[in-house]
LOZA-784146 format. One record per atom (N, C-alpha, C): x negated, y negated, z negated. Coordinates in steps of 0.05 Angstrom, whole numbers, plus 5000, padded with zeros to 4 digits. Each point is the difference from the previous one (the first is absolute). Layout:
XYZ...
//
This chain:
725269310457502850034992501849825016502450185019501449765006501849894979500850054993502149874977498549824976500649715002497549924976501849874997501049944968500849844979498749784982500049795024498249765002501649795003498549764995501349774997501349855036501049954998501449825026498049805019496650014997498349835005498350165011500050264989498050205008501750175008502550045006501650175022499349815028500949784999499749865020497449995012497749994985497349975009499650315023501850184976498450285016501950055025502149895007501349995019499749935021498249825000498549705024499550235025498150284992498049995026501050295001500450035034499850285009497750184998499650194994497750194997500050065030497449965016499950195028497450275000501750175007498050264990497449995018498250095001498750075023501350195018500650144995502050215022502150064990501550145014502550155003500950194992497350154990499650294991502950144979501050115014502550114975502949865016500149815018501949875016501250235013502450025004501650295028500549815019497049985014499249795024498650195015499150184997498350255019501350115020498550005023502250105021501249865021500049724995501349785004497949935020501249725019497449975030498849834979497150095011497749964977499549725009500649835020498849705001501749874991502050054993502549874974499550084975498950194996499550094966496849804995498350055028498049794991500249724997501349855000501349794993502049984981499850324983502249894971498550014983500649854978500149904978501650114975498750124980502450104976497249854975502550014987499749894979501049994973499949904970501850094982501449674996502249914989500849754996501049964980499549864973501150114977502549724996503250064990501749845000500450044977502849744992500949984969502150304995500350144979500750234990503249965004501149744994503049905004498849665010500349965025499449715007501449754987502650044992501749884979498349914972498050194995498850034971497250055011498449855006497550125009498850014974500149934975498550064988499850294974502150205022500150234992498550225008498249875022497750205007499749965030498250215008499749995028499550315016501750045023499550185013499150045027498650255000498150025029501350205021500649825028501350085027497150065026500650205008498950075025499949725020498849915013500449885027498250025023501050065029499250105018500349665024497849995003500349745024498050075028501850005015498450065033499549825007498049795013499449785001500649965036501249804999501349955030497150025023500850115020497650115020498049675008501049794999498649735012501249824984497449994976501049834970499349695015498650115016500149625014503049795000501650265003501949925010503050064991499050084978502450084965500949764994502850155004502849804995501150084980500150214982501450134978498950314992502250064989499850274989502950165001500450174998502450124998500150214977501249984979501150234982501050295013498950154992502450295017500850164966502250095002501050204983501450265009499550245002501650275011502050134986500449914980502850074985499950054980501750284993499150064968502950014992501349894975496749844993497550204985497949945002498350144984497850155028500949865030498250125020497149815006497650204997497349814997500049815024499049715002499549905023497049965005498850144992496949895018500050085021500450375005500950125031501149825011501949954996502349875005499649825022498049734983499149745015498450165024497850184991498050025022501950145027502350204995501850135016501449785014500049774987501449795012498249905027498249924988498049865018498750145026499950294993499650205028501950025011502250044999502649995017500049715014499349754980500449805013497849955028497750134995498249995016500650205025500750145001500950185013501649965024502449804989501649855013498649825018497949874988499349765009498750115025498550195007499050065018502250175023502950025006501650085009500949615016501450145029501249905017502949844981499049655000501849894976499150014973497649994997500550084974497949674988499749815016498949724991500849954966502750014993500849864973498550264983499350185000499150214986496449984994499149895034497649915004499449794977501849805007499549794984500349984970502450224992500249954975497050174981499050215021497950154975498149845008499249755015497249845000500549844983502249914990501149704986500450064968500850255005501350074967498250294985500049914972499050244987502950094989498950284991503150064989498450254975502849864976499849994975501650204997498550364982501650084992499850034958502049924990499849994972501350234985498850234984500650204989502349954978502450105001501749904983498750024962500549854988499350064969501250274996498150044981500450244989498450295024499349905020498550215019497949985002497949774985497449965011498750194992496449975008498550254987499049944981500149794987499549944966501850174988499850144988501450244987500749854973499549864990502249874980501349865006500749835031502349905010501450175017499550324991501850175019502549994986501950115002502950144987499950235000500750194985500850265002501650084983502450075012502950074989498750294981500150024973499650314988500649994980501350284991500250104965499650215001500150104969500450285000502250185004502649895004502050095009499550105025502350215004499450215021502949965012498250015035501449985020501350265002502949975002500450415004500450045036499350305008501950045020502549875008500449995021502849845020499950085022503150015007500850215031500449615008500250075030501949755019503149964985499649664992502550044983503349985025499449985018501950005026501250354998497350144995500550315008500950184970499649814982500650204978500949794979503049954997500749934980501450104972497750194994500950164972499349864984502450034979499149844969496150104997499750164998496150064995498049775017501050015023498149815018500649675000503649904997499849774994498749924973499650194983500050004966496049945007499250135016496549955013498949745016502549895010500549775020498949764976502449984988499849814972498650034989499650154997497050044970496949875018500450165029497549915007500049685007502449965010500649625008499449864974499850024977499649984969497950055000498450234995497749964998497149745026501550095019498849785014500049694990502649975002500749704991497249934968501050074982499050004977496749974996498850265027497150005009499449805012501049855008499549735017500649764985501550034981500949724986497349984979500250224991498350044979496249834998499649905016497450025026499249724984498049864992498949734987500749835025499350075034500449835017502350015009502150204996501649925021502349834989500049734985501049785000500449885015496450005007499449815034499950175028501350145001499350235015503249845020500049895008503149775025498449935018503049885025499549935019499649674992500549874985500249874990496749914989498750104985497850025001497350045014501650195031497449985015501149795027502149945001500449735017497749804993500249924965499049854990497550085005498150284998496749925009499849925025501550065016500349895033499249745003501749904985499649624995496749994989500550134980496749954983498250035022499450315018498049995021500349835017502649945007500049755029497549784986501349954977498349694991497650064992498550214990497350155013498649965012500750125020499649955032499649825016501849744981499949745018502649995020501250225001501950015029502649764998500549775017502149885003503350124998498950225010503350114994499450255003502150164988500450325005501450145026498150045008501050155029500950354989501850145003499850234997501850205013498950215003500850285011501850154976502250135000500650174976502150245020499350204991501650235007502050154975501550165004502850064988499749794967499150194981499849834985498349794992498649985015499649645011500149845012502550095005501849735010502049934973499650084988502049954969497049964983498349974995497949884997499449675004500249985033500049865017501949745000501650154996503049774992500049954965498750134987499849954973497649795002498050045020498149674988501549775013502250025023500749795013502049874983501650194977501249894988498949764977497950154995497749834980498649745005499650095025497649775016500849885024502050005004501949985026498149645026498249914976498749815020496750145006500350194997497150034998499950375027502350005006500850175020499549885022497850225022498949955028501850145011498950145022501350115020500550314981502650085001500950344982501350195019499650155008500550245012501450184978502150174997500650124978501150205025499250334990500750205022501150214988502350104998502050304996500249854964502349864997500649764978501850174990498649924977502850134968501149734996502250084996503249804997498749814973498949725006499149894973502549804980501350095015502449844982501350284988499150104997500850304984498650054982500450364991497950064975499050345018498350054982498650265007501850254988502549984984501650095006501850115020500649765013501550065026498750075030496549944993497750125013500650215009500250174972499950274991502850115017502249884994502450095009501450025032497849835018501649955028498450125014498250144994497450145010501750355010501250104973501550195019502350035020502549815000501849965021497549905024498049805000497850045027500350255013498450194983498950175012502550245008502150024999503150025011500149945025499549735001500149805023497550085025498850074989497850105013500450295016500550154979500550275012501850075015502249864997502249845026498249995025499149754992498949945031497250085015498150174981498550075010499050295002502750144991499850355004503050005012502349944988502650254993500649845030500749685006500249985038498050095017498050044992497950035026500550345004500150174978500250214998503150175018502149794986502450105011500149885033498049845008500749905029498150125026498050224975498850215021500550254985502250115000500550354992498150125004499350005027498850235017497449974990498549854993497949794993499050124964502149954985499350024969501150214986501350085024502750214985501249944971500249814988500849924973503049995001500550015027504249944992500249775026502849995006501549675020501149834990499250024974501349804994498749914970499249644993498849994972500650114983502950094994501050084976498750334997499650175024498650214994498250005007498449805001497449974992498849934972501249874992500649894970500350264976501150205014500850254987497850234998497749885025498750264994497949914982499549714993498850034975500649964976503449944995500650104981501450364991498450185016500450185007497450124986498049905004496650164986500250024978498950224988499349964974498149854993500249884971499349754981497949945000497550315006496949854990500249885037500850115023498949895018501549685009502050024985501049614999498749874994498550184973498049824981498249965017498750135017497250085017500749735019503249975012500049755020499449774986501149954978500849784994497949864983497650205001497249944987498649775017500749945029498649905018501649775022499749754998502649885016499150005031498750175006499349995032501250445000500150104979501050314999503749945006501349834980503050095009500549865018499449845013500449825025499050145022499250245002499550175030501050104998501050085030501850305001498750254999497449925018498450194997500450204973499549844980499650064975502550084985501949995011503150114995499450255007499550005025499750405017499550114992497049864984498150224990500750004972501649854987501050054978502550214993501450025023501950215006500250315007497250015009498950255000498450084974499349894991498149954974502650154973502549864999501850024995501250294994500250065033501650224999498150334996496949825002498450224993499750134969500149804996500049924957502450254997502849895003502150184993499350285009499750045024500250295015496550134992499049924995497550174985498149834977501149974979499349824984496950024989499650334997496650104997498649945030500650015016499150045019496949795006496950095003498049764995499949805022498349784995500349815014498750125018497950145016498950145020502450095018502250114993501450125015502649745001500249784985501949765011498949895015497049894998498749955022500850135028499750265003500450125018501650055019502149944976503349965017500849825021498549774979500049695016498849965027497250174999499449965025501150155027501250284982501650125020503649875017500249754985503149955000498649735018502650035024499249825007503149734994498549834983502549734993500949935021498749935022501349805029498350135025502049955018499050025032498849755000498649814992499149805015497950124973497149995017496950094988500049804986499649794993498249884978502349894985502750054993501650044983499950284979500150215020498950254987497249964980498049895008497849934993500749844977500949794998499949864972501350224983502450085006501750104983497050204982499050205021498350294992498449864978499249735004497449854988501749864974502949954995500849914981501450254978499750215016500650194977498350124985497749965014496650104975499349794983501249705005499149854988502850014970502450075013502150004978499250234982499350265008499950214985496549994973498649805018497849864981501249894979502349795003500849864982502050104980500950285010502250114983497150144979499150145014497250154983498849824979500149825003498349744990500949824993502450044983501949754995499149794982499849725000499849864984501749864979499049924985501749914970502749815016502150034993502849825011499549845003498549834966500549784995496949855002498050175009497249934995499149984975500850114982499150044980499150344992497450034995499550264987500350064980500850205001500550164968498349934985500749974968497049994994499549704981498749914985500149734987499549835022501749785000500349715015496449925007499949995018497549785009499749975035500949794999500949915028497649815015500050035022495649875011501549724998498049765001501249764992502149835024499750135030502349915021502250104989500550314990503050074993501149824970496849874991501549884977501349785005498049855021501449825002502249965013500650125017501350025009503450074989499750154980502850104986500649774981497649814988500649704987500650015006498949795028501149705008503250045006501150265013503050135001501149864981499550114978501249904963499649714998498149875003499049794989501549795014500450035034501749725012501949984997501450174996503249995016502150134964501750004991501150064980501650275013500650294994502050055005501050234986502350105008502250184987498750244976501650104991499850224982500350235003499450194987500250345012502350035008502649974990502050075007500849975031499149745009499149915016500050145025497750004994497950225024501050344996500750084976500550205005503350055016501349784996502550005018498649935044498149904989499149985026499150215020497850174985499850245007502650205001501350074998502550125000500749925032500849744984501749925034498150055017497149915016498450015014499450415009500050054983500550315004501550085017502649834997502450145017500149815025499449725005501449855017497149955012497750115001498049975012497750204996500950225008498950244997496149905013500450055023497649915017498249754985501249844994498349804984498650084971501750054986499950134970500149794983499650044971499649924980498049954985498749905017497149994980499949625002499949874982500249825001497349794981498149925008497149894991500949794975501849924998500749804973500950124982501050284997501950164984499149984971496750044996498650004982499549734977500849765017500649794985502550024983501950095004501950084975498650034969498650035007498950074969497949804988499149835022498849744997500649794970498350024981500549784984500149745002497849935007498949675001502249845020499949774998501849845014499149985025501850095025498049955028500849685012498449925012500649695018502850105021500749795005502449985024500050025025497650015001499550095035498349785023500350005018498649695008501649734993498749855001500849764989500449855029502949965001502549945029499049725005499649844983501849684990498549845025497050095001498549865017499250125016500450235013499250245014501649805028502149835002501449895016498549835010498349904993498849644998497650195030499150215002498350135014500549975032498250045021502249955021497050115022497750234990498550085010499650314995503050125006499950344994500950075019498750245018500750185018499850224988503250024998500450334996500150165026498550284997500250235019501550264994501650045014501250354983501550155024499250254998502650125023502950034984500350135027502950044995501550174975497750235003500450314990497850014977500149964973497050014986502050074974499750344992500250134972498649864976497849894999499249854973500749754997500849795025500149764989502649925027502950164990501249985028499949705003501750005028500249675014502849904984502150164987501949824993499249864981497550084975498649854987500149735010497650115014498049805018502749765015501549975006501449905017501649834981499450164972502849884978497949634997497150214998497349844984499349715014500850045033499849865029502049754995502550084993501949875005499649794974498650004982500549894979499449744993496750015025498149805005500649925032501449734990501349915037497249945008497749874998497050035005497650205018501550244988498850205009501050205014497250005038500550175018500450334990500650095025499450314992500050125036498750165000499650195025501050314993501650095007501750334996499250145023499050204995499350205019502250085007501550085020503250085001499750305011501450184985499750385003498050014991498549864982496350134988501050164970499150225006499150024973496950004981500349964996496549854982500249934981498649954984498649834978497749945007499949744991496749925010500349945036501149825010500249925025498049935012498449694991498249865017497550264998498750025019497350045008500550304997503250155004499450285005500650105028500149855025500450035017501950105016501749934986503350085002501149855019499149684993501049775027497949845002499449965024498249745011501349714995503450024998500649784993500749874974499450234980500349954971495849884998498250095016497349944991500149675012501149965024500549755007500049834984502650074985501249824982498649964973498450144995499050084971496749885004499350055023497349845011500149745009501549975011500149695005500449834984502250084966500849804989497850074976497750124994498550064978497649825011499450055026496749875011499949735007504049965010499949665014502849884982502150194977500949884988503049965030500450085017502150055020502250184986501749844997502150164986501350085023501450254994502150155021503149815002501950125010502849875002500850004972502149924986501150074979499850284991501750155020501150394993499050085029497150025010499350185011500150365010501150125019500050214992499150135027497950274991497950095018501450315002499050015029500450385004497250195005499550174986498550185005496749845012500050165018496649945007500449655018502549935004499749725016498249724993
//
């Protein structure tokens, strides 16, 4: 049982020791370069239920440790986190450590060399995700999820009246839960600390991606002397709430389609045929009908091509002008039409209209929720918490004035907003990261491009400015999420390798172009 309602002597006792499995078996480590998986380590690690109160029980976390390639010669460990919140990290670490190896054997790539002989790297399953199935979460009732259109594409009293009910039933399915009290960032900062001192490790070295880097800055706030070298990469605004997460995410992706369809598009006519100018480019996808907006806007690498505009435009005008007409014969059309004189423009486009007309065929739930009684796998649970649990925010009225506006003043982006569901949130949530000593830090490299729909840079830049301490490296024209180690820039790995393996910090405000 993980949950034991035991005295404060025998929480602590059962806390002491990591469990190491004999294998891996059941890990999403398969696949992975097998002389880095042979050198991992998983294990179960059981922590206090609320570390505040350890003597309210104890719960069991996944942990994944790759053991540095020449332990002769182990200097540390590094934490990795991939976001979420609620995304597993055992892949994670081992995905870390092959990339890092990878590198190391590339022209330059010494600090990469050095850091996977020196360092193991720690990945820790957020609470509430392990495979002890009584320390899982799972958001459920018997209440029923109803049908819902895109609330961007259909704002009839029936569908907002489905919007609410289902943002309510969610909320309620998740509050409702014995664990998700402890289900914060706040709480798994805190096992962070617990495994560092585990482990033995002098300090916390760590990796965190989108949302962990708001993780990341939540243990620095906590432990602010006990912070090694921190890399934090595509950063949510931590002097903010998951609220306004929720809210700057679609003017981004505006911003985006600006600059990475409606100019590129209007500055080769001949090229995209979409129009000369952004504004009628802008027009021809607010020009499609609704399910195939829905179909773009399902995917943040779909409305950001033009490609995927073309073939949404033909897709479009096929729908109206033969609405029976089967997918065998839209298929058909597509391949007969040629989008562009330049071949492998034509080509994406042919290849993005079978994949749109899949997704119109095949549409998925708006909101990721199925019809059907609530029961959410334990990442979506956790994940729709910890939303509720950190950050305090607004009320239906709220959000439903939000969606409205976002409908009209950001068509391309939409209204779908990941905090919406906390409106209905009972329990009292924490305030967010804790600022006061987050200052006192003066070993964080932030990484982010320019251009990033989930965790934009004005965030990130608000988050930068706040901590006179802490570097940052900006990809400049990138769009990404997830910068270091996607091979976007050699001089964002520079900077991200050098200061993780030898602790080499970059300039203050670093800023890298493309593959340089």
């Amino acid at each position: 049982m993980a949950l034991l309602a035991s005295g404060a002597c025998a929480t602590r006792k059962q806390a002491e020791n990591i469990r190491w499995l004999p294998n891996c078996d059941g890990r999403p480590i398969s696949g992975l370069d097998p002389e880095v998986v042979a050198r991992t380590e998983c294990g179960i690690v059981r922590v206090p239920l609320n570390h505040l109160k350890p003597s309210l029980g104890t719960l069991d976390l996944d942990i994944t440790r790759v053991i540095a390639r020449r332990p002769d010669k182990r200097k540390g460990a590094i934490f990795a986190n991939p976001g979420g919140p609620g995304a597993e990290a055992d892949g994670f670490a081992v995905l870390l450590a092959s990339i890092w190896k990878n590198y190391a054997d590339r022209a330059g790539g010494e600090a990469y060399r050095h850091l996977i002989d020196t360092h193991d790297v720690i990945g820790l399953t957020p609470r509430g995700m392990g495979s002890t199935k009584d320390s899982q979460l799972v958001c459920q009732s018997d209440e029923l999820i109803v049908a819902q259109n895109d609330i961007t594409e259909d704002r009839s009293p029936a569908n907002l009246m489905a919007q609410q009910h289902n943002a309510a039933v969610l909320a309620r399915g998740c509050a409702s839960q014995r664990l998700t009290p402890y289900i914060n960032t706040d709480q798994t900062a805190r096992d962070m600390e617990f495994v560092r001192v585990l482990l033995k490790e002098k300090k916390l070295n760590y990796f965190g991606n989108s949302y962990g880097t708001w993780l990341g800055a939540w243990y620095a706030g906590l432990f602010p002397e006990q912070v090694g070298r921190m890399v934090l990469d595509s950063n949510t605004d931590w002097t903010s709430t998951f609220q306004e997460a929720s809210l700057i995410q679609a003017p981004e992706k505006e911003r985006i389609f600006e600059r990475f369809v409606a100019q590129p598009a209007a500055s080769r006519p001949h090229v995209y045929q979409l129009g000369n100018d952004p504004k009628a480019v802008r027009d021809v996808f607010l020009g499609l009908v609704p399910e195939v907006r829905v179909a773009l806007r399902s995917d943040n690498e779909l409305y950001s091509s033009a490609a995927y505009l073309m073939a949404a435009r033909l897709l479009s005008q096929s729908l109206r002008e033969t609405p029976d007409k089967s997918d065998a014969a839209l298929l058909a059309r597509a391949r007969a039409h040629r989008f562009s004189p330049d071949a492998g423009v034509d080509q994406s486009a042919k290849s993005a209209f079978m994949h749109l007309l899949t997704l119109i065929r095949n549409p998925e739930p708006w909101n990721g929720l199925v019809p059907g009684p609530l029961k959410l796998t334990p990442a979506d649970s956790v994940r729709s918490t910890v939303l509720c649990n950190d950050t305090p925010t607004a009320g239906q009225a709220f959000w439903t004035d939000r969606e409205s506006r976002y409908a009209t003043h950001y068509p391309v982006g939409g209204s779908f907003f990941q905090a919406a569901h906390c409106a209905g949130w009972g329990a009292q949530p924490l305030t967010g990261v804790p600022l006061k000593r987050l200052k006192q830090v003066d070993s964080i490299l932030m990484v982010q491009a320019e251009f990033d729909d989930q965790t934009p840079a004005a965030g990130a830049l608000k988050a930068f400015k706040s901590l006179p301490n802490t570097h940052m490296t900006l990809l400049k024209g990138g769009y990404q999420h997830g910068v270091s180690f996607s091979d976007s820039s050699a001089c964002v790995n520079r900077s991200v390798g050098d200061y993780l393996a030898y602790g080499r910090k970059p300039e203050r405000y670093l800023i890298c172009f493309g593959t340089d």
